[in-house]
N, C-alpha and C positions, 0 to 999 in steps of 0.2 A: 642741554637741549636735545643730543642724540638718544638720552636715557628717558626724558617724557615720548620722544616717538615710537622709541621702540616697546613701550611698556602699552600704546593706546594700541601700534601693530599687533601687541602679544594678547591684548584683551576683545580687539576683534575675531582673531583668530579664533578665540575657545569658545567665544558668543556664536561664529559661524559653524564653529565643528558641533558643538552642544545644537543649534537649530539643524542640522542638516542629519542627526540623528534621531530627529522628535520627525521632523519630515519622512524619514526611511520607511519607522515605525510606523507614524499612521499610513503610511500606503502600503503595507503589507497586506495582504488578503486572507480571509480565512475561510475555513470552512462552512457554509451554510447551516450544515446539521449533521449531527452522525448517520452516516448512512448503512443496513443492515438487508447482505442478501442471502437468499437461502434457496438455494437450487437445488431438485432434486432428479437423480434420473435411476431408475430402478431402485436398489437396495442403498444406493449413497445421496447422503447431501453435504453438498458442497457447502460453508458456512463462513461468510466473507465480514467484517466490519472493518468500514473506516472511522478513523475518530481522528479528529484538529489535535495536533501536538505543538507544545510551543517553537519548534523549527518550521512546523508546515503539518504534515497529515500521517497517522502509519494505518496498514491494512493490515490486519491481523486474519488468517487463513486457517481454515482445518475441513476433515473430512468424517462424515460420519459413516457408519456399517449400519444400517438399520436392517438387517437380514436376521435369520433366525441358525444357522449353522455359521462353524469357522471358517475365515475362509484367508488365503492368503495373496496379496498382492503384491504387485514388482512395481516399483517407478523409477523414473530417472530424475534427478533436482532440475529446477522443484518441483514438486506433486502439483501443486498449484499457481499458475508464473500468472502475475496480474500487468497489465499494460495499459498504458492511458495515452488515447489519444490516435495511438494507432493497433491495428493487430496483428501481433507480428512474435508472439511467442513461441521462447526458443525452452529445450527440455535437453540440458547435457548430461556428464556423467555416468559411473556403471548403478549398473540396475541396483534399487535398495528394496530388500522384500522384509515386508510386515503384516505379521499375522492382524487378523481382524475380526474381533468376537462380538457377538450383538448386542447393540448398544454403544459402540468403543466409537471415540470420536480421536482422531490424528493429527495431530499439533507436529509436522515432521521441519517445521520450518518458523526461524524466528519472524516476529515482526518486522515487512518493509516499511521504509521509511522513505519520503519525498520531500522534497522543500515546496512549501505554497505553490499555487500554481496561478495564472493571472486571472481578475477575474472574469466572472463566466462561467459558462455553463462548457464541460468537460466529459468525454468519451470514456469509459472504464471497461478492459476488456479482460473478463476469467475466463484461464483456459483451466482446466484440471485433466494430468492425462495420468492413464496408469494401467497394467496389464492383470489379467485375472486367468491362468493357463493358456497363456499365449495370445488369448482375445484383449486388444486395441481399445482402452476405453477412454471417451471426450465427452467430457461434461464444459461448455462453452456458456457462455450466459454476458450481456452487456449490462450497465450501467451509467446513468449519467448523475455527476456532479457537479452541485455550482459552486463557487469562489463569490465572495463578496468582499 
């Protein structure tokens, strides 16, 4: 008798755990569309993509030289700090200098990665900071995404 109740407790159990992970899954959210920005201020463009990854979203980041001489820059990590939601970027670490020939586009930093985000429509904030002989440079640019 205790061995039919505990066999019907043990077959609820996996009937409830099996629906309560098809439930998780369809309420995940995902990304709308890939979104692609491209800001430019003087001699640089800033070149931002987001793309839906099966966890949630990554932004992939670089910098372009489109000037016509070499020239060399200093940043602090990261070249490019992306924030959502609020603005509030931070630039640690010692100085890293990279030369920059025309045409050269800077990948100095891997792909971020996020988990989904709920849905809605969402605040994306690029800062890009870096020095050029001592001159401060900020290239800032906002973005909005949605979640569905």
């Amino acid at each position: 008798m205790w061995k039919k109740y505990t066999i019907v407790i043990a077959i609820i159990a996996c009937i409830g755990t099996v629906l309560l992970f098809i439930i998780k899954d369809l309420q995940q959210t995902s990304l709308v569309e890939t979104v692609k920005i491209e800001e430019q201020y003087e001699d640089f463009i800033v070149h931002i993509r987001i793309e839906e990854t099966s966890e949630g979203f990554q932004v992939l980041r670089s910098v372009q030289y489109i000037g016509n001489e070499d020239i060399i820059i200093q940043h602090r990590t990261p070249l490019t700090q992306v924030t959502i939601n609020a603005d509030n970027a931070t630039f640690t670490g010692s100085p890293i200098s990279k030369q920059m020939k025309p045409g050269f586009q800077y990948h100095p930093q891997q792909p971020l990665t996020f988990q989904a985000l709920e849905k809605g429509d969402h605040k994306l904030f690029v800062h890009t900071q870096f020095f050029i002989g001592g001159e401060r440079i900020d290239i800032k640019t906002e973005e909005t995404i949605s979640f569905q």
